[in-house]
C-alpha positions in Angstrom: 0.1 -0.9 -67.2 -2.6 0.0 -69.7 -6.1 -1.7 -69.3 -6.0 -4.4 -71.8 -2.8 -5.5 -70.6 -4.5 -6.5 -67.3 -6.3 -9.7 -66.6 -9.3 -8.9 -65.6 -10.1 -12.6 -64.2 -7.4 -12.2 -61.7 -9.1 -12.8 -58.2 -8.1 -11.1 -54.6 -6.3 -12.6 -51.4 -8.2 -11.6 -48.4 -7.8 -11.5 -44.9 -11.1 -11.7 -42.1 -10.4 -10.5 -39.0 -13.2 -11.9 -36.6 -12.6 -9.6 -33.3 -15.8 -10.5 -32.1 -19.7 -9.8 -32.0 -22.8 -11.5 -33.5 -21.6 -12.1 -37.0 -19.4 -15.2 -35.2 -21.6 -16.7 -33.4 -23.2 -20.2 -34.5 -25.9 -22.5 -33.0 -24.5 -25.7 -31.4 -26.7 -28.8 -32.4 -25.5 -30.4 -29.2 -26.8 -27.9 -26.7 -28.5 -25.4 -28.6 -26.2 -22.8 -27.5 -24.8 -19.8 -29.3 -20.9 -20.3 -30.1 -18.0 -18.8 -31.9 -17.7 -20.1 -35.4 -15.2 -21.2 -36.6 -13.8 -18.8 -39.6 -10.4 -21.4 -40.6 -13.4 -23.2 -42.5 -15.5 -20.5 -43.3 -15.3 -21.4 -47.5 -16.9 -24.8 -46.3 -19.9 -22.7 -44.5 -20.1 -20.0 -47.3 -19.0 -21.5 -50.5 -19.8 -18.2 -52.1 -17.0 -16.5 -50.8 -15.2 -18.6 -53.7 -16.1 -16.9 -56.5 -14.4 -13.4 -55.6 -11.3 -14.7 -53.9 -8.1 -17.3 -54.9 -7.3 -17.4 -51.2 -9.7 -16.1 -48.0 -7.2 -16.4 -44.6 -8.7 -15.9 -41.5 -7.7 -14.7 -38.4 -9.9 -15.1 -34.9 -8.5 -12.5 -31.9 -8.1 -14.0 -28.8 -10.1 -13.4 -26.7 -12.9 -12.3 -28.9 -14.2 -8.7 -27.8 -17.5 -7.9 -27.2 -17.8 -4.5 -29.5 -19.4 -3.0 -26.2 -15.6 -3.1 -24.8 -14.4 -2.1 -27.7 -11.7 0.5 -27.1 -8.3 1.9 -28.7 -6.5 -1.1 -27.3 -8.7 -3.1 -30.1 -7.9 -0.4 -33.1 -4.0 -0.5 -32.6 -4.0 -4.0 -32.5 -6.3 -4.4 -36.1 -3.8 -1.4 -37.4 -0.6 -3.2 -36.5 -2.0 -6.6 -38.1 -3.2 -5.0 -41.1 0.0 -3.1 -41.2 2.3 -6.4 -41.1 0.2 -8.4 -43.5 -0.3 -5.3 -46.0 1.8 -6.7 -48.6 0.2 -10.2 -48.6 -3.6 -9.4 -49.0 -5.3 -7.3 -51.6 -8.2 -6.7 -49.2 -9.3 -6.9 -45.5 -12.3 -7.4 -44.1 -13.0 -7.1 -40.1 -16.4 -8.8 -38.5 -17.3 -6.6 -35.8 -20.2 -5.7 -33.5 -22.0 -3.3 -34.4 -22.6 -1.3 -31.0 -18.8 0.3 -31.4 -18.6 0.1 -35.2 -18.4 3.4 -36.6 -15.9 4.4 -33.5 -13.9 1.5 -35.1 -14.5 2.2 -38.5 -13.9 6.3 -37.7 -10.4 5.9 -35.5 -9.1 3.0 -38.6 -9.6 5.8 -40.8 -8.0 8.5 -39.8 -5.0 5.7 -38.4 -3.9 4.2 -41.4 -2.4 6.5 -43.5 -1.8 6.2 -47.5 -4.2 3.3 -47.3 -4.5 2.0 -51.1 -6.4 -1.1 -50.3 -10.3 -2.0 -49.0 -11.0 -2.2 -45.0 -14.2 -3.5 -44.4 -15.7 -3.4 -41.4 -19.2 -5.7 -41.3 -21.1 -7.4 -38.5 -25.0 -8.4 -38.1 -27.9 -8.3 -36.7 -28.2 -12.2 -36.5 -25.6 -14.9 -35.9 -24.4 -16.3 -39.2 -25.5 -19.6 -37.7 -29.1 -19.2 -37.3 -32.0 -18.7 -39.9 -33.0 -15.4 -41.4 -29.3 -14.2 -40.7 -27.9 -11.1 -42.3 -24.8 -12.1 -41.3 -24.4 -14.2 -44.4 -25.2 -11.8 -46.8 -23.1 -8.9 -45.2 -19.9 -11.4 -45.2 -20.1 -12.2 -48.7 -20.8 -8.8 -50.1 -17.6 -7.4 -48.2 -15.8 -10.4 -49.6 -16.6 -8.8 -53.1 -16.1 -5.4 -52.7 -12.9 -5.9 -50.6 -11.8 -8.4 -53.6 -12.6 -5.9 -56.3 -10.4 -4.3 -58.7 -10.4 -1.5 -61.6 -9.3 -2.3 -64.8 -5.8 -1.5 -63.5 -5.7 -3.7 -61.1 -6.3 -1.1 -58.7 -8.7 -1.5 -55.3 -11.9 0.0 -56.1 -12.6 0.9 -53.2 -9.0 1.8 -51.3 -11.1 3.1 -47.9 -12.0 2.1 -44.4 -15.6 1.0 -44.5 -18.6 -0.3 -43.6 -20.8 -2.6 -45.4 -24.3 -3.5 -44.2 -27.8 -4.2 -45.5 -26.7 -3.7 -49.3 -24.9 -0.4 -48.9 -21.5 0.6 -48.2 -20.5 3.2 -46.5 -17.3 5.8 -45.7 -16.8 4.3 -42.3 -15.9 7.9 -40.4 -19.5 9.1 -42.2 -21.7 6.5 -40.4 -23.5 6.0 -36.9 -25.8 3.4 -35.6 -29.7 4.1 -35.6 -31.2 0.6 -35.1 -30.6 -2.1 -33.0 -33.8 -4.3 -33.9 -33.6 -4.2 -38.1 -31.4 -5.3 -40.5 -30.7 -1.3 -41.1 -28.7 -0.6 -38.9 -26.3 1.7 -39.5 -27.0 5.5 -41.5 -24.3 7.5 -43.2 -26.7 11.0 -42.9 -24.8 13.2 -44.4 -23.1 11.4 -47.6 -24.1 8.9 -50.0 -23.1 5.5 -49.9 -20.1 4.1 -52.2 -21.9 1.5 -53.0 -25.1 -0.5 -53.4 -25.5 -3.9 -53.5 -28.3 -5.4 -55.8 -28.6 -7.8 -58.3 -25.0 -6.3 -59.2 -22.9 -3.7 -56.6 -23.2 -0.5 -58.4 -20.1 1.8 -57.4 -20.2 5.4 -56.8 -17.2 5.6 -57.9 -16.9 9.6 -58.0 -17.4 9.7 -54.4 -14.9 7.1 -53.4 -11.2 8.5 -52.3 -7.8 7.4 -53.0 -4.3 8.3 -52.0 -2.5 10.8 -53.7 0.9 9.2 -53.2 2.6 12.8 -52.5 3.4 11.8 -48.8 4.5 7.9 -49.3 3.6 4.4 -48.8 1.1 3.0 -46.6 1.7 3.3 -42.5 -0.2 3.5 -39.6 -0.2 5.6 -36.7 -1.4 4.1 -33.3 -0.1 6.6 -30.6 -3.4 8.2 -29.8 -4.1 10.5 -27.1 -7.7 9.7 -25.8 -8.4 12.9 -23.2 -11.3 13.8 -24.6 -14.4 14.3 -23.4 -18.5 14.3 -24.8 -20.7 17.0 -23.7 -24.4 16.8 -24.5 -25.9 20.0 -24.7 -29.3 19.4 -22.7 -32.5 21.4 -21.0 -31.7 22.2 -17.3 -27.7 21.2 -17.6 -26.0 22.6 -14.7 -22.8 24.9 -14.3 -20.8 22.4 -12.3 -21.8 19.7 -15.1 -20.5 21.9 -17.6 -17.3 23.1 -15.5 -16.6 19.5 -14.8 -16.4 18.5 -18.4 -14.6 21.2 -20.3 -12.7 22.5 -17.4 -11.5 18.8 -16.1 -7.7 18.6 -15.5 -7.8 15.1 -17.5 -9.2 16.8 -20.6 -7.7 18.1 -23.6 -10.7 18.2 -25.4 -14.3 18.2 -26.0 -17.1 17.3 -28.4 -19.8 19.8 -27.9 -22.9 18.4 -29.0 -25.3 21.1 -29.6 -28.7 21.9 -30.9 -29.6 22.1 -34.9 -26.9 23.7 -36.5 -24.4 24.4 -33.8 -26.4 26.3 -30.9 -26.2 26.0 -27.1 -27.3 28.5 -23.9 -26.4 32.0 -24.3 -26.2 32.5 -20.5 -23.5 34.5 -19.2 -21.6 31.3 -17.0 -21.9 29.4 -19.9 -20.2 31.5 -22.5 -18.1 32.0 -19.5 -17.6 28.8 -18.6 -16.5 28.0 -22.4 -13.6 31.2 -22.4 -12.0 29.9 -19.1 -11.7 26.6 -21.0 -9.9 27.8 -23.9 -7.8 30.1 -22.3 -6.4 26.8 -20.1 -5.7 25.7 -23.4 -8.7 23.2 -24.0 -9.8 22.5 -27.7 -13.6 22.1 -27.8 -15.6 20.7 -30.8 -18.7 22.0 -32.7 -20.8 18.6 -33.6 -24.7 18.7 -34.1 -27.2 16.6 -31.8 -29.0 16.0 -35.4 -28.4 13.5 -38.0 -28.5 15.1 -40.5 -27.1 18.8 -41.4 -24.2 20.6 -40.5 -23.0 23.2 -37.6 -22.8 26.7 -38.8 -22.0 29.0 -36.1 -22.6 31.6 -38.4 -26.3 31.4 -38.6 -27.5 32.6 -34.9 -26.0 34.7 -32.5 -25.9 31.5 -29.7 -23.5 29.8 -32.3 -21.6 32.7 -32.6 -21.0 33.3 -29.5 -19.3 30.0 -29.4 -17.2 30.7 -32.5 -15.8 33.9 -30.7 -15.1 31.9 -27.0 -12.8 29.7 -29.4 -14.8 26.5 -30.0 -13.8 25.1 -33.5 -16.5 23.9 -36.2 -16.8 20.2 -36.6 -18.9 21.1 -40.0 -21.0 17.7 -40.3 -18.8 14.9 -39.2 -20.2 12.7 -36.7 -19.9 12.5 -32.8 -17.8 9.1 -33.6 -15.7 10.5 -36.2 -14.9 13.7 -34.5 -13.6 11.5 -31.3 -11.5 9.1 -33.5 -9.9 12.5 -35.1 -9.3 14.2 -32.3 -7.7 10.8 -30.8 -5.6 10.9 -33.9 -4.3 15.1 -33.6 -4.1 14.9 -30.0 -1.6 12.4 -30.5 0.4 13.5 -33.3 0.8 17.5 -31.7 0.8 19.4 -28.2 0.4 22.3 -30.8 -3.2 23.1 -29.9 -3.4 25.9 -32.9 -2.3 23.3 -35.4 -5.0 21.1 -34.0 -7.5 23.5 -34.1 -6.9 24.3 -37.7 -6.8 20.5 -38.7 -9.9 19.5 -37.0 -11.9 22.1 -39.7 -9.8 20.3 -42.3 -11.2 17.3 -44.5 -8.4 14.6 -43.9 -10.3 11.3 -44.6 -13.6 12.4 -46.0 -15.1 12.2 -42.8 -16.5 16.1 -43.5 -18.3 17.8 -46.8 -16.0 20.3 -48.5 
């Protein structure tokens, strides 16, 4: 279809998916108490929405989950819905706390495979029912971008992400840094998609979408969650260490280590790390910093890691890296395999 030959005025279906958190939540004039609202007459409450979409359906999970319980139970579940109503929406957008959001946003990634069409993940700081809310604002302007379309007819923005306090951002790039101001989520190592101003400007050189070489949309939702989080710390102990790599529950770790990709050069350290990988552990590289990237290159501590078989999680987040490692554990037992994908750029959740 050329461009001219699309309508340009042809609006989106959307589906909300309210799975819980603050976003929902309205004052009750009766008691004064904070409830959830009620998202089947959402266009009443937000009239805005309107203007970007012919139809807005909602769906409300039951029960709603607090995002602090959020867990892989919750991400299957959004998969398998967005999966069976695919063909029916042009967009999605899921209202979601914002404690587990980029673990959300970071496992829905990587998840659903050949994804052509906008996830947006969005929450607040405020309930939507209560003055000063963000929530209002954040809902509307995921409404938009998940509605938008190309001059095709295409999605602009064909990713999982998140949208909050005017900017939108590669959900598997993003972490949580505030929990009093309306900015609270960072995406340190990329730039957003998009920004939302007086219009909502589009990166659109930064924004990715399927290559169609491997087929049509799916999901995959058997993931394989041994994994474990070590924080590289002053004064950490040899038995904390053993327990964490070496545990028989664990097939893998996220290391995360100093600047870019250090940890202690003692001897039952380097040690402890060798006995891992030769019982056939596969341990991540991620950076304690925000912003950066590892590069066990640079000192002889990161080195050292490098040659006791730890693989490089380059800049990708502590919340991506889990989500991927979810998402290889469970599609492999080839631990080679796995360690070369992990230092591959699947999703855009690392800088090439």
């Amino acid at each position: 279809m050329k461009p001219n030959e699309y309508k340009r005025n042809t609006r989106s279906a959307i589906l909300m998916i309210y799975t819980g958190g603050t976003i929902g939540m309205k004052q009750d004039p009766l008691d004064m108490t904070l409830k959830p609202f009620d998202f089947d007459q959402i266009i009443e409450e937000v009239p805005e929405l309107g203007k970007f979409a012919f139809k807005i359906d909602s769906r409300t999970f039951d029960p709603l989950i607090d995002s602090s319980d959020a867990e892989p139970a919750l991400w299957k579940k959004i998969a398998k819905l967005i999966y069976e109503k695919y063909d029916d929406y042009d967009g999605f957008v899921i209202l979601h706390g914002t404690d587990t959001m980029s673990f959300s946003a970071s496992a829905l990634s990587f998840m659903l495979e050949e994804l052509g069409k906008p996830v947006v993940l969005t929450g607040s700081q405020l309930p939507i029912g209560v003055p000063r809310t963000d929530g209002k604002e954040n809902l509307i302007s995921s409404v938009e971008i998940a509605s938008a379309k190309d001059e095709y007819g295409h999605a602009k923005v064909p990713e999982v992400a998140i949208f909050f306090n005017s900017l939108l951002m590669r959900g598997n790039r993003t972490t949580k840094v505030n929990s009093e101001n309306f900015n609270a989520f960072l995406s340190p190592n990329m730039p957003p998609l998009a920004e939302a101003g007086i219009n909502i400007k589009y990166n659109s050189s930064l924004i990715r979408h399927p290559d169609g070489r491997t087929g049509d949309f799916r999901i995959f939702t058997d993931l394989d969650t041994r994994v474990s989080i070590l924080k590289i710390h002053p004064g950490i102990t040899p038995q904390v260490v053993r327990n964490i790599l070496c545990g028989p529950e664990t097939r893998a770790v996220i290391i995360e280590t100093y600047g870019s990709g250090n940890a202690p050069s003692k001897k039952w350290f380097i040690d402890t790390i060798k006995e891992a990988y030769e019982m056939g552990k596969i341990m991540v590289n991620v950076t304690q910093c925000l912003r950066g990237s590892v590069n066990m290159d640079l000192y002889a501590t990161g080195k050292a890691l490098e040659k006791a078989g730890v693989v490089s999680g380059n800049d990708s987040t502590t919340e991506s890296a889990l989500g991927k490692l979810y998402y290889l554990l469970g599609k492999s037992d080839d631990s080679k395999w796995i360690r070369t994908m992990l230092e591959r750029d699947l999703r855009g959740e690392i800088s090439k």
